[in-house]
N, CA, C and O atoms as a printed pandas DataFrame, in Angstrom:
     atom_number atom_name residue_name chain_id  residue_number  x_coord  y_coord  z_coord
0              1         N          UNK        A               1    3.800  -28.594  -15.919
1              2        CA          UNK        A               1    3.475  -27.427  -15.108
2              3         C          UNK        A               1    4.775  -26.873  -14.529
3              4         O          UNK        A               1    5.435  -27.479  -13.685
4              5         N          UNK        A               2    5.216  -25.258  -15.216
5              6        CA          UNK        A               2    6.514  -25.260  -14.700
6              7         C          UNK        A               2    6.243  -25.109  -12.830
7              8         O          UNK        A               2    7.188  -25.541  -12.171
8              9         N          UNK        A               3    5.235  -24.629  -12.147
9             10        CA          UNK        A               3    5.463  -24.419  -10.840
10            11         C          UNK        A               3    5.142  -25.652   -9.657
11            12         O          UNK        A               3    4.850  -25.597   -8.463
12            13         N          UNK        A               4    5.407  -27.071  -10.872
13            14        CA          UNK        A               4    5.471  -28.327   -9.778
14            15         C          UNK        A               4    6.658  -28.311   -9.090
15            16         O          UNK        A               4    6.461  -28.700   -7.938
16            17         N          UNK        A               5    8.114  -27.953   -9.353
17            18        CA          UNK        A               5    8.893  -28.151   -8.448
18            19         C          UNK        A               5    8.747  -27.640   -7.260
19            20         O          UNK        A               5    8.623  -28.340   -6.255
20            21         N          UNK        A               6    8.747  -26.097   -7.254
21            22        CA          UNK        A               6    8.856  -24.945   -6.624
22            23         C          UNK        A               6    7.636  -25.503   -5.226
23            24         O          UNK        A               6    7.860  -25.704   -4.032
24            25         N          UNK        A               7    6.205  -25.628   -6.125
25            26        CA          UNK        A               7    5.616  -26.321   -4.651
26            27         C          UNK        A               7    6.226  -27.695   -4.014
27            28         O          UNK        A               7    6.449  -28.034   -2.852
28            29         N          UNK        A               8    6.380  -28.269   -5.135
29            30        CA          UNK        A               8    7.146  -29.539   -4.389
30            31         C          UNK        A               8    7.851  -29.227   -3.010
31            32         O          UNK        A               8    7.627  -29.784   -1.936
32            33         N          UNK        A               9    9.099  -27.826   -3.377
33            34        CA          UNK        A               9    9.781  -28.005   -2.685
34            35         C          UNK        A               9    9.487  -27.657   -1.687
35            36         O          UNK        A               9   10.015  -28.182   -0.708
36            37         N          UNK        A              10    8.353  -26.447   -1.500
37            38        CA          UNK        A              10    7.791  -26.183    0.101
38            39         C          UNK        A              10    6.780  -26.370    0.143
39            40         O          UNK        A              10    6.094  -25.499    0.679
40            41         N          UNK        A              11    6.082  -27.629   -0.403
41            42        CA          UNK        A              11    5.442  -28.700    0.366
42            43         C          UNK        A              11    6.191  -29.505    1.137
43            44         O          UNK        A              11    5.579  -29.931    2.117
44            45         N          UNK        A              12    7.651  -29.970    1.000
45            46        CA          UNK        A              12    8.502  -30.393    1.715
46            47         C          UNK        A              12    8.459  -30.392    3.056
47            48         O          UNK        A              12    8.689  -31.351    3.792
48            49         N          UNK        A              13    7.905  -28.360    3.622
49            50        CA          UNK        A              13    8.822  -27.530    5.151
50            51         C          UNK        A              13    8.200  -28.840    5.555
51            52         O          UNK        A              13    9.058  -29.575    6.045
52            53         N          UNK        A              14    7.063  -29.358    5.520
53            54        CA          UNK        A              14    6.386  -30.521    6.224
54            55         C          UNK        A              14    7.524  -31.494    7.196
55            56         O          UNK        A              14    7.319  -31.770    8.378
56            57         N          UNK        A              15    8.755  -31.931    6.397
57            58        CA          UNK        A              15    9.635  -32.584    6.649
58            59         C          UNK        A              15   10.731  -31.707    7.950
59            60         O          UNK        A              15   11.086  -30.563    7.665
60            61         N          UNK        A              16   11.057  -32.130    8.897
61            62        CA          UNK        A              16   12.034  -31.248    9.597
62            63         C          UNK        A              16   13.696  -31.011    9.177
63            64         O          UNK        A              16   14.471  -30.148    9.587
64            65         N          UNK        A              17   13.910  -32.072    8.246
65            66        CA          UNK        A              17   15.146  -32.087    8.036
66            67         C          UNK        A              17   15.029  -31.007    6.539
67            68         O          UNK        A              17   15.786  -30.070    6.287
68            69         N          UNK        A              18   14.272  -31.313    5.996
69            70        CA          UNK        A              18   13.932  -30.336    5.026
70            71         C          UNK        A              18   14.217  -28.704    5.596
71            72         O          UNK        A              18   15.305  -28.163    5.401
72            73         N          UNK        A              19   13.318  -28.156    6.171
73            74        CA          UNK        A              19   13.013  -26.929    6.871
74            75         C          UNK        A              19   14.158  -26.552    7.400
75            76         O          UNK        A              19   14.619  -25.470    7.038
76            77         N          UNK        A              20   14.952  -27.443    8.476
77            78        CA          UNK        A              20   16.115  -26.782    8.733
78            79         C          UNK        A              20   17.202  -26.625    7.576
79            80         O          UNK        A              20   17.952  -25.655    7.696
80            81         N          UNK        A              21   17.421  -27.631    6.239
81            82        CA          UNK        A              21   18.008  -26.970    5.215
82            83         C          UNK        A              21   17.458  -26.042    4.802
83            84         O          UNK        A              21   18.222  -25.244    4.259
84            85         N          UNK        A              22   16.258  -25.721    4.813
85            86        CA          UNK        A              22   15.942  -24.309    4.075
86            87         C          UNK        A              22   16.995  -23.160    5.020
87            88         O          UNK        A              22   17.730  -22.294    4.544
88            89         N          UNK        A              23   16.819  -23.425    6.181
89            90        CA          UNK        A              23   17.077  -22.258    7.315
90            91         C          UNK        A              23   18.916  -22.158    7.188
91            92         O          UNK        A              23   19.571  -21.141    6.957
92            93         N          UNK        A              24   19.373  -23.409    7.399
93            94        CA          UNK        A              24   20.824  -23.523    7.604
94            95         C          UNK        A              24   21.956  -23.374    6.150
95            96         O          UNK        A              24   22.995  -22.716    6.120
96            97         N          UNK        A              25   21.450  -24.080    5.202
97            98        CA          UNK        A              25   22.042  -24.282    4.001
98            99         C          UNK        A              25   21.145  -23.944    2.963
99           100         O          UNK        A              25   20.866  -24.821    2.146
100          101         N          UNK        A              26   20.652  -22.828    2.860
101          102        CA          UNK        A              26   19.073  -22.329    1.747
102          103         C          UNK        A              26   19.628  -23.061    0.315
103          104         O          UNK        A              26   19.020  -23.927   -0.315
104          105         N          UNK        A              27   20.574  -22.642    0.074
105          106        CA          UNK        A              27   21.590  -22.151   -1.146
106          107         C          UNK        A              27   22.034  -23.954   -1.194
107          108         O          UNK        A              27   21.549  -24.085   -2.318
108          109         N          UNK        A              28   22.403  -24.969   -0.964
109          110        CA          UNK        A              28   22.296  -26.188   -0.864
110          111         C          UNK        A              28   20.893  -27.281   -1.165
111          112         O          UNK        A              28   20.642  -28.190   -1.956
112          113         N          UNK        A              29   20.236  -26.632   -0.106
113          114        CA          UNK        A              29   18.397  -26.778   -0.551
114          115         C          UNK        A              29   17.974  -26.964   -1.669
115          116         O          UNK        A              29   17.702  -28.070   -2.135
116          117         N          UNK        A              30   17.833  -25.547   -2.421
117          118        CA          UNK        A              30   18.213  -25.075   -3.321
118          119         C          UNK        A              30   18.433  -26.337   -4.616
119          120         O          UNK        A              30   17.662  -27.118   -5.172
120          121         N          UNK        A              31   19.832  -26.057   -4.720
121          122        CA          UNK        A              31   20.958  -26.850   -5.505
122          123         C          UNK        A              31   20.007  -28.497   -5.640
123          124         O          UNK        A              31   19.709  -29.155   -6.637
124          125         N          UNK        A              32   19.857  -28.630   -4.807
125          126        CA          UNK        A              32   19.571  -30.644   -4.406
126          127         C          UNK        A              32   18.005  -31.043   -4.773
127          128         O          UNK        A              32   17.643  -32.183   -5.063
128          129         N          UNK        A              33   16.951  -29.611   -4.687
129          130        CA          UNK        A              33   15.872  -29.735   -5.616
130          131         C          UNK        A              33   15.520  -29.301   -6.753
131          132         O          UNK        A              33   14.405  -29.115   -7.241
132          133         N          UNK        A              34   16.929  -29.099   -7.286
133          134        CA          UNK        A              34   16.916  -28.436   -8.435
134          135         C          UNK        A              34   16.283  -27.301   -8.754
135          136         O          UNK        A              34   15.832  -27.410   -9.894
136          137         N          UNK        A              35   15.999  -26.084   -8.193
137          138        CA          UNK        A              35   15.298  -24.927   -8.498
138          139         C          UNK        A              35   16.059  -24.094   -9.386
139          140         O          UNK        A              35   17.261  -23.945   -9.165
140          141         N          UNK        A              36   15.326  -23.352  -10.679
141          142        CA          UNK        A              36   16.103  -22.520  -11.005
142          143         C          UNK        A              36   16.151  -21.326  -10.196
143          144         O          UNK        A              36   15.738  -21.233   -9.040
144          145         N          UNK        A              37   16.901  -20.056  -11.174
145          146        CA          UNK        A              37   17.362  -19.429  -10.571
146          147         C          UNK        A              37   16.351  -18.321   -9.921
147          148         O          UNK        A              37   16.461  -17.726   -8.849
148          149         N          UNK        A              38   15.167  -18.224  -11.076
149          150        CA          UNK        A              38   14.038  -17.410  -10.890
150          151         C          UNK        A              38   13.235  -18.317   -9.669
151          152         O          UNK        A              38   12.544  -17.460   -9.118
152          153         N          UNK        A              39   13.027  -19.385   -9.101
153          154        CA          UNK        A              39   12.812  -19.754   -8.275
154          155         C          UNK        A              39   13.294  -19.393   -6.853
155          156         O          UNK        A              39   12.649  -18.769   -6.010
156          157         N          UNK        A              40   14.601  -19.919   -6.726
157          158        CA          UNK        A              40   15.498  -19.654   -5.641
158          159         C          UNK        A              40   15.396  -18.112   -5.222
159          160         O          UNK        A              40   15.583  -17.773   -4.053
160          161         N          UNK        A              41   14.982  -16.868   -6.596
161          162        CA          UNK        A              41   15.125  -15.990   -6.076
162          163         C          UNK        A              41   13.461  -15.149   -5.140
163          164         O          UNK        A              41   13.154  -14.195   -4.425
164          165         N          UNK        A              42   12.820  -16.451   -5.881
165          166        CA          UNK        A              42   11.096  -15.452   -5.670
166          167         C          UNK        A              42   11.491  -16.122   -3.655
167          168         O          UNK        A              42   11.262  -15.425   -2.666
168          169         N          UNK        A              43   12.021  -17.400   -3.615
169          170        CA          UNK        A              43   12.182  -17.538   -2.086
170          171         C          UNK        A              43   12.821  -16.997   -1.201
171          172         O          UNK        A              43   12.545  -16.959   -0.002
172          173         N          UNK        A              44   13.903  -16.452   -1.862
173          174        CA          UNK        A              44   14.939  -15.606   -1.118
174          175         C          UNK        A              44   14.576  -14.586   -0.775
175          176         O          UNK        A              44   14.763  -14.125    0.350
176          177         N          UNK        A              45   13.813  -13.886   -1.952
177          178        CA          UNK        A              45   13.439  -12.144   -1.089
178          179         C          UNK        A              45   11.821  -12.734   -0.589
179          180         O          UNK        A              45   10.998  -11.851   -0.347
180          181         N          UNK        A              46   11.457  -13.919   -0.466
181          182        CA          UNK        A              46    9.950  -13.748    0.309
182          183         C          UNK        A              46    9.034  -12.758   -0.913
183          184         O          UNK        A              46    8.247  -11.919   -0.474
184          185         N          UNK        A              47    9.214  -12.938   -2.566
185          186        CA          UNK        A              47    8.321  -12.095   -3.149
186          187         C          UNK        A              47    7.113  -13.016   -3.370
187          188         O          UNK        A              47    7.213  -13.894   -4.226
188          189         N          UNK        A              48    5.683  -12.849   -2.480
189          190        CA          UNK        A              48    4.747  -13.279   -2.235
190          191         C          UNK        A              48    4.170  -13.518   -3.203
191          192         O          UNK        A              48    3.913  -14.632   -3.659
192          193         N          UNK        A              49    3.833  -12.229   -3.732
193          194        CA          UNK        A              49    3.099  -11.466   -5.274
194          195         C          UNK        A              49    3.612  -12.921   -6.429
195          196         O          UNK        A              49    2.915  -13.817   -6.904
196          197         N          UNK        A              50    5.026  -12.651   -6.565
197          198        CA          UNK        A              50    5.556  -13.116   -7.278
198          199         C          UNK        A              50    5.366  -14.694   -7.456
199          200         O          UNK        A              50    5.053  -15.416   -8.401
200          201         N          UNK        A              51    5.693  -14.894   -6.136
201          202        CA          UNK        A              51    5.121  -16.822   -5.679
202          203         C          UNK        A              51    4.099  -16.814   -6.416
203          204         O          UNK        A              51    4.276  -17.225   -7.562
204          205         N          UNK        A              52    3.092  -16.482   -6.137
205          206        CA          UNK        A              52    1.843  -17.139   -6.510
206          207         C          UNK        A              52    1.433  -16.419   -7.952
207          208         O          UNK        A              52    0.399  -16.705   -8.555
208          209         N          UNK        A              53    2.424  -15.420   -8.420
209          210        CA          UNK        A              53    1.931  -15.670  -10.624
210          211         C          UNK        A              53    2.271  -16.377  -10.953
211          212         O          UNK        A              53    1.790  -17.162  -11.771
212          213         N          UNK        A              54    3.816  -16.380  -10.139
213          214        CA          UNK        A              54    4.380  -17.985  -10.716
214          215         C          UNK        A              54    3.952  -19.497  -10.781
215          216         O          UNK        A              54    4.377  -20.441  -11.449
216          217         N          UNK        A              55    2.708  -19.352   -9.608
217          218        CA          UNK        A              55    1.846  -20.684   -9.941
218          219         C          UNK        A              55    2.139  -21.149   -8.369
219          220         O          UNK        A              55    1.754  -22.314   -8.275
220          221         N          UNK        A              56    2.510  -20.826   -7.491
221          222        CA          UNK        A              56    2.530  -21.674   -5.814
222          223         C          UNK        A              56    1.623  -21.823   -5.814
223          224         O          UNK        A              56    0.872  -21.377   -6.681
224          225         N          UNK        A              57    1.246  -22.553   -4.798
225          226        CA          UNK        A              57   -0.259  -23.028   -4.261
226          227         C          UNK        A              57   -0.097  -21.987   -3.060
227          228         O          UNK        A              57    1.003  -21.957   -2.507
228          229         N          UNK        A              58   -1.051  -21.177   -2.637
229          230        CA          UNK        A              58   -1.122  -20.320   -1.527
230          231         C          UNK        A              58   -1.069  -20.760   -0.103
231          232         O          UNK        A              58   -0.966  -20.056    0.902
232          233         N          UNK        A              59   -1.184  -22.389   -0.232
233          234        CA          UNK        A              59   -0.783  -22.987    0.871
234          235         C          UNK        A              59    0.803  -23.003    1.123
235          236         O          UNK        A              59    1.219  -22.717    2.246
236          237         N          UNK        A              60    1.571  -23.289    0.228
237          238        CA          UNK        A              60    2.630  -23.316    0.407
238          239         C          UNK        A              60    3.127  -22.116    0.123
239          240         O          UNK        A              60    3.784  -22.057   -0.917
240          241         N          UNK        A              61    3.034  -21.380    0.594
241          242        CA          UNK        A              61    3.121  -19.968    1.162
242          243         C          UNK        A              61    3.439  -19.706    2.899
243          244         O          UNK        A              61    4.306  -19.313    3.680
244          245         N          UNK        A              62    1.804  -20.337    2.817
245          246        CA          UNK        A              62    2.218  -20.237    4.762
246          247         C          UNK        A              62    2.927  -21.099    5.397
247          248         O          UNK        A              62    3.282  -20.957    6.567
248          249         N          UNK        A              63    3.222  -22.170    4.602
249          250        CA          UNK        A              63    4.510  -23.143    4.968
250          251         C          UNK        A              63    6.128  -22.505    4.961
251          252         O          UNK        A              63    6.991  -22.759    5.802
252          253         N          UNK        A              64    6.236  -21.820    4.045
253          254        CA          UNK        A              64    7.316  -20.967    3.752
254          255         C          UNK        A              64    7.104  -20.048    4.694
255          256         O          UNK        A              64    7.987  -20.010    5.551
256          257         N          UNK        A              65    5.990  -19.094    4.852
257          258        CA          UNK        A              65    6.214  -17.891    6.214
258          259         C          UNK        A              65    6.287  -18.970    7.451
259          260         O          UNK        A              65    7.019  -18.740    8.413
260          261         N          UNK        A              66    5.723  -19.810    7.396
261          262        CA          UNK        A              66    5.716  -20.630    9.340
262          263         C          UNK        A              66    7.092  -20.604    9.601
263          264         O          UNK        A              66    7.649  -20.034   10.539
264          265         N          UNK        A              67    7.766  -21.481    8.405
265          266        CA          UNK        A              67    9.501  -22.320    8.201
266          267         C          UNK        A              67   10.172  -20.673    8.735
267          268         O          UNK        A              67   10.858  -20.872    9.738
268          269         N          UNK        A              68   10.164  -19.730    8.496
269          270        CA          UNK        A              68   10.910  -18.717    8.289
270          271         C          UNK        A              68   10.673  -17.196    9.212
271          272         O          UNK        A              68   11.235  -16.108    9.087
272          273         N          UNK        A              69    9.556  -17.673   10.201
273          274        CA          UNK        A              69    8.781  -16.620   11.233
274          275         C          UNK        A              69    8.012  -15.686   10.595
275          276         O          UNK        A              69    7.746  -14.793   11.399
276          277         N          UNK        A              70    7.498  -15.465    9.442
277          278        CA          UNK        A              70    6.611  -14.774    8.864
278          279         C          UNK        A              70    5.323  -14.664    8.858
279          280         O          UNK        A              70    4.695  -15.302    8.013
280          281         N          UNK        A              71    4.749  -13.968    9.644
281          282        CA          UNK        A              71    2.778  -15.000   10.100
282          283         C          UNK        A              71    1.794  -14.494    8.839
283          284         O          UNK        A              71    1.762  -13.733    7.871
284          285         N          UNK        A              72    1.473  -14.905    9.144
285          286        CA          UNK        A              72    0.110  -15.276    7.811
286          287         C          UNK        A              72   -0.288  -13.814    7.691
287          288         O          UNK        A              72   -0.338  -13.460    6.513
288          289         N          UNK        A              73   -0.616  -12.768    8.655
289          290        CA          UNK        A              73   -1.047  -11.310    8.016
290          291         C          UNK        A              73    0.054  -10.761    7.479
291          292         O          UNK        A              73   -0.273   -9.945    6.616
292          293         N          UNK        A              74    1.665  -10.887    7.664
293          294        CA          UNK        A              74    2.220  -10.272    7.141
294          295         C          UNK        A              74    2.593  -10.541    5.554
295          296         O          UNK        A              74    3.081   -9.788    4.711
296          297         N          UNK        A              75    2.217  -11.756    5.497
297          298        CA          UNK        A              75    2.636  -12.310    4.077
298          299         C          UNK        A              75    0.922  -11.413    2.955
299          300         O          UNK        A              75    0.890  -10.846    1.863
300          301         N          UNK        A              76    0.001  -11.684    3.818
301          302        CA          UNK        A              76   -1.667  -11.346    2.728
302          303         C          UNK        A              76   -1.030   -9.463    2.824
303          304         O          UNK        A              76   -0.906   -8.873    1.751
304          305         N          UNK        A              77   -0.736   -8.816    3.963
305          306        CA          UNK        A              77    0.061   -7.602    3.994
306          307         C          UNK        A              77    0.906   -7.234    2.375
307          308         O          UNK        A              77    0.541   -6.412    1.536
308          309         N          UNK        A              78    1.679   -7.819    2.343
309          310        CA          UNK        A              78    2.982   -7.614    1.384
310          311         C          UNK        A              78    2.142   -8.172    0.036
311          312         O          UNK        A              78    2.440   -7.612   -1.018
312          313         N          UNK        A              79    1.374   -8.962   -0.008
313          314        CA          UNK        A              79    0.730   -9.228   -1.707
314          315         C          UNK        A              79   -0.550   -8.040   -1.564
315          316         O          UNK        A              79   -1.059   -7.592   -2.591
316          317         N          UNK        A              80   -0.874   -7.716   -0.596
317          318        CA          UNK        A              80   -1.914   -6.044   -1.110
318          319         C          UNK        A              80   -0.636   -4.582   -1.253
319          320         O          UNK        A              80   -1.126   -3.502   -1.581
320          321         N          UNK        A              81    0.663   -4.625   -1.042
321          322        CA          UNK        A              81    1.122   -4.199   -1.024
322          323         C          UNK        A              81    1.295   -2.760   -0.053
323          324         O          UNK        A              81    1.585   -1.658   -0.520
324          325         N          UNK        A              82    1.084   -3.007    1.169
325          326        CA          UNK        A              82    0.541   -3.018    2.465
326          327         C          UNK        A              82    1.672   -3.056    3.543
327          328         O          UNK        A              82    2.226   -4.123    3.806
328          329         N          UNK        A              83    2.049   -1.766    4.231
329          330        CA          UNK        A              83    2.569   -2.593    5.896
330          331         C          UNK        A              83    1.868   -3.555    6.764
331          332         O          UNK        A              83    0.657   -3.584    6.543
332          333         N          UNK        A              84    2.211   -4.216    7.532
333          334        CA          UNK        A              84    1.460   -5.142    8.333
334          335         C          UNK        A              84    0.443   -3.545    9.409
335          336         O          UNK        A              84   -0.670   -3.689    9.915
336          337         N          UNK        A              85    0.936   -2.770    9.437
337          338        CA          UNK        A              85   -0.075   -2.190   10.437
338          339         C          UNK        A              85   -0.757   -1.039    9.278
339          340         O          UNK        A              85   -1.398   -0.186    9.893
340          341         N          UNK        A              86   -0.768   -0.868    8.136
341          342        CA          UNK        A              86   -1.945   -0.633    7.377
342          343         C          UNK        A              86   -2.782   -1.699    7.093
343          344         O          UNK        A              86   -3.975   -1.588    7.374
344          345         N          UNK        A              87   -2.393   -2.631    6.626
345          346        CA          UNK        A              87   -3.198   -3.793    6.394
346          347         C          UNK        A              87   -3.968   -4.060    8.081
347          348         O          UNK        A              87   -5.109   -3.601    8.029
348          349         N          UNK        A              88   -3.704   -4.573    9.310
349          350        CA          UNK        A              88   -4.646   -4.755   10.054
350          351         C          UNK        A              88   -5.271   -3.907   10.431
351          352         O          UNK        A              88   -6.200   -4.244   11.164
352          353         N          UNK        A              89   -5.114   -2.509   10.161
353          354        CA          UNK        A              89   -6.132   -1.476   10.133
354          355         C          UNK        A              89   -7.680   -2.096    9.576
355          356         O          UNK        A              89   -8.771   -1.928   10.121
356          357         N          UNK        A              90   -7.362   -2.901    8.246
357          358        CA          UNK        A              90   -8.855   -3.050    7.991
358          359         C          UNK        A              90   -9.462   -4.464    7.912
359          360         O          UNK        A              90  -10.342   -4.947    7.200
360          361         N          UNK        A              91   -8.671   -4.963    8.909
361          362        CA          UNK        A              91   -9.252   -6.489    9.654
362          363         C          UNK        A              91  -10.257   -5.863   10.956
363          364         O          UNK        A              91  -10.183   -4.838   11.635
364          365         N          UNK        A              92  -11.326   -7.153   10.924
365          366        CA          UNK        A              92  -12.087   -6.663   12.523
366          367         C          UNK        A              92  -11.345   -6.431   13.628
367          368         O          UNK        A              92  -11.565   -5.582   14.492
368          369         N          UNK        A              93  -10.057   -7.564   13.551
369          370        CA          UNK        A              93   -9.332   -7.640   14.954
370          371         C          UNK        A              93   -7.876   -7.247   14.159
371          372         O          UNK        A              93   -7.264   -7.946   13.352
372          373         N          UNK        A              94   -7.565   -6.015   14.616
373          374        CA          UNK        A              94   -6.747   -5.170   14.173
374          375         C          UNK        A              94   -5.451   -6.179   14.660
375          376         O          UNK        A              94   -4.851   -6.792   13.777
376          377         N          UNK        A              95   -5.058   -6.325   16.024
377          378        CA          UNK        A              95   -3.790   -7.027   16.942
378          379         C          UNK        A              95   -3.444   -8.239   16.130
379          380         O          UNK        A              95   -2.297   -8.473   15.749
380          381         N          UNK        A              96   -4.417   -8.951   15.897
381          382        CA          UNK        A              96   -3.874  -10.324   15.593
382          383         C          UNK        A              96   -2.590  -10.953   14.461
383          384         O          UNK        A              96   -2.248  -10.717   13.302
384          385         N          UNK        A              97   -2.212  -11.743   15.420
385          386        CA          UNK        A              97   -1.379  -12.263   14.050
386          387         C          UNK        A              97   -1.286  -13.826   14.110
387          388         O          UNK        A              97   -1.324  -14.145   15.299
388          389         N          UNK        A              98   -1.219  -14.525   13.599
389          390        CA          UNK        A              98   -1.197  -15.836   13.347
390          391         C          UNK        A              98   -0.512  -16.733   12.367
391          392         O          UNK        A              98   -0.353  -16.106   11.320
392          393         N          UNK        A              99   -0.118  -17.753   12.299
393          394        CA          UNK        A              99    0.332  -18.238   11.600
394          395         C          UNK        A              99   -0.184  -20.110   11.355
395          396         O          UNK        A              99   -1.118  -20.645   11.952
396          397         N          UNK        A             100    0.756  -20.806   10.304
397          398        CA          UNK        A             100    0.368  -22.004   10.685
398          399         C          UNK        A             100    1.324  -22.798   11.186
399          400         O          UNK        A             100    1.323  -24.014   10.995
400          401         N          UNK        A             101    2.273  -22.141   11.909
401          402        CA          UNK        A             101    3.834  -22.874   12.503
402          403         C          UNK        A             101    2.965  -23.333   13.804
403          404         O          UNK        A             101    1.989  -22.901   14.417
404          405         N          UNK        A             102    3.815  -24.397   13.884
405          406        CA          UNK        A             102    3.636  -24.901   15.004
406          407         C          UNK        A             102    4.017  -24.138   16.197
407          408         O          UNK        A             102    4.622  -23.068   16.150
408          409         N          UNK        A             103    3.443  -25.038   17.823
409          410        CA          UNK        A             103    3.959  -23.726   18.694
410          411         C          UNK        A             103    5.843  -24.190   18.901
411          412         O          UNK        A             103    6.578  -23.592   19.687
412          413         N          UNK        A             104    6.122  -24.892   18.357
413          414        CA          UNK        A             104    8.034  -24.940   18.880
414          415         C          UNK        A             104    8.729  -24.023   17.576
415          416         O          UNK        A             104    9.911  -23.870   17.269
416          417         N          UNK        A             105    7.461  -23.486   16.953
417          418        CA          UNK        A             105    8.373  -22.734   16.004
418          419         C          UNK        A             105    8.422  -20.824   16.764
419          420         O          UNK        A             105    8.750  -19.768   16.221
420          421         N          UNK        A             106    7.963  -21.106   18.095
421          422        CA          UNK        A             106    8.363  -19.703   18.653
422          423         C          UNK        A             106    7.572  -18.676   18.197
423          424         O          UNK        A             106    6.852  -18.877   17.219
424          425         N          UNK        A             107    7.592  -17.518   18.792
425          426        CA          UNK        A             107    7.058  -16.255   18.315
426          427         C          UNK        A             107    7.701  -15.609   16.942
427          428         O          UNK        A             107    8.794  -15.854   16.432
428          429         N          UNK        A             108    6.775  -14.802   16.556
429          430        CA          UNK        A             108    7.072  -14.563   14.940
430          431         C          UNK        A             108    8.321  -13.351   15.242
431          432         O          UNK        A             108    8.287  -12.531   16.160
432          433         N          UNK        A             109    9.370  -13.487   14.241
433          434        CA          UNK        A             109   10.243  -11.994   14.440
434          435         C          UNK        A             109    9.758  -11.062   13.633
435          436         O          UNK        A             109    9.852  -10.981   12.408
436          437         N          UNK        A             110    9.251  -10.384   14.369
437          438        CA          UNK        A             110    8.820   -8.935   13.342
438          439         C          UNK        A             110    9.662   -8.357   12.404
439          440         O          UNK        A             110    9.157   -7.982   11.346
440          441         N          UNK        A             111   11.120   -8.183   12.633
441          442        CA          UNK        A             111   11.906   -7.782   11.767
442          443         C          UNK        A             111   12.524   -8.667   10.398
443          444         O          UNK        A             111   13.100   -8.359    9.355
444          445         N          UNK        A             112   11.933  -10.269   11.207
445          446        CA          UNK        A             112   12.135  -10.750    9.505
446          447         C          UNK        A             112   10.891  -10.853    8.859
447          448         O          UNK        A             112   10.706  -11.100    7.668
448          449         N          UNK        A             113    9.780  -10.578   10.013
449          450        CA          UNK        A             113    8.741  -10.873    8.732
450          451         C          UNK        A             113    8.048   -8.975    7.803
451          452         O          UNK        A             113    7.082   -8.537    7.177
452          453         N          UNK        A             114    9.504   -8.493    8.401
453          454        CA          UNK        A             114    9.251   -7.276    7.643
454          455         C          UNK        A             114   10.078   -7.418    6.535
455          456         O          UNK        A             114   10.045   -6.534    5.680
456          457         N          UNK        A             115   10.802   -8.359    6.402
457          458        CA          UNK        A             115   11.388   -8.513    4.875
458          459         C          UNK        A             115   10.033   -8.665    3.768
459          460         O          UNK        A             115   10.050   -8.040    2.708
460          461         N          UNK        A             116    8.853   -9.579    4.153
461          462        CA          UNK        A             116    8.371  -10.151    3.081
462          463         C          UNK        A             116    6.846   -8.646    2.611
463          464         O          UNK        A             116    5.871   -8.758    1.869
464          465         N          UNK        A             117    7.221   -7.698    3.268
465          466        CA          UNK        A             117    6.253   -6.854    2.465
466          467         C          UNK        A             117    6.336   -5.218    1.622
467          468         O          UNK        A             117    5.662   -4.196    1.495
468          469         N          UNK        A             118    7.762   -5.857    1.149
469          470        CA          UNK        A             118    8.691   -5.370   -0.053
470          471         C          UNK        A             118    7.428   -5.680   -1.316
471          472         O          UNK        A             118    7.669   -5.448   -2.500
C-alpha cells in the first residue's frame, strides 16, 4: 500500500517529540521517515484533497491540522474547495470551529490555517 508510510508518519503527531520535528525541523522529519518527494510535498502545502487520493486515513488529517493550528472546519473547508466563512455558512452553527488538538496546543491561527484552503 503505497500510502502506509505517509499515515505512518502522522499517525506519529501522537508522539511529542515527533510533532515538534514536524514543526521545528519538517525537512529532517521528513528525510528520517523516509517520505518521498510527492509526499513531503502534499504536507507542506496542507493539500487536503490531495492527502486523502493519495490514500491518508482522514484521521490523520486532523492530526496534521491539530500538530500545525489548522481546525477541523478549515481543513473539510479547503477539500469542498471553500473559504472557511463560505463553508460555515452552511453548517447549523455557523461560528464554530474545533479541532482535535489538545487544549496546550492553544488557539487555532487563522492565518495559518488559511494556508490549507488553497
Amino acid at each position: 500500500m503505497r500510502a502506509y508510510r505517509i499515515n505512518d508518519y502522522l499517525h506519529r503527531m501522537v508522539e511529542p517529540a515527533h510533532r515538534e520535528a514536524l514543526i521545528k525541523h519538517n525537512e529532517a522529519s521528513f528525510e528520517a521517515a523516509a517520505l518521498s518527494e510527492e509526499e513531503r510535498e502534499l504536507i507542506r502545502t496542507r493539500d487536503w484533497r490531495g492527502l486523502l487520493h493519495y490514500g491518508v486515513i482522514f484521521f490523520m488529517l486532523e492530526k496534521l491540522g491539530a500538530v500545525t493550528g489548522i481546525s477541523n472546519l478549515h481543513i473539510y473547508a479547503a477539500m469542498r474547495g471553500e473559504t472557511l466563512e463560505a463553508f460555515q455558512r452552511t453548517r447549523n452553527a455557523p461560528g464554530a470551529l474545533y479541532s482535535v488538538a489538545g487544549k496546550a496546543a492553544g488557539k487555532f491561527d487563522r492565518d495559518n490555517a488559511e494556508k490549507g484552503k488553497e
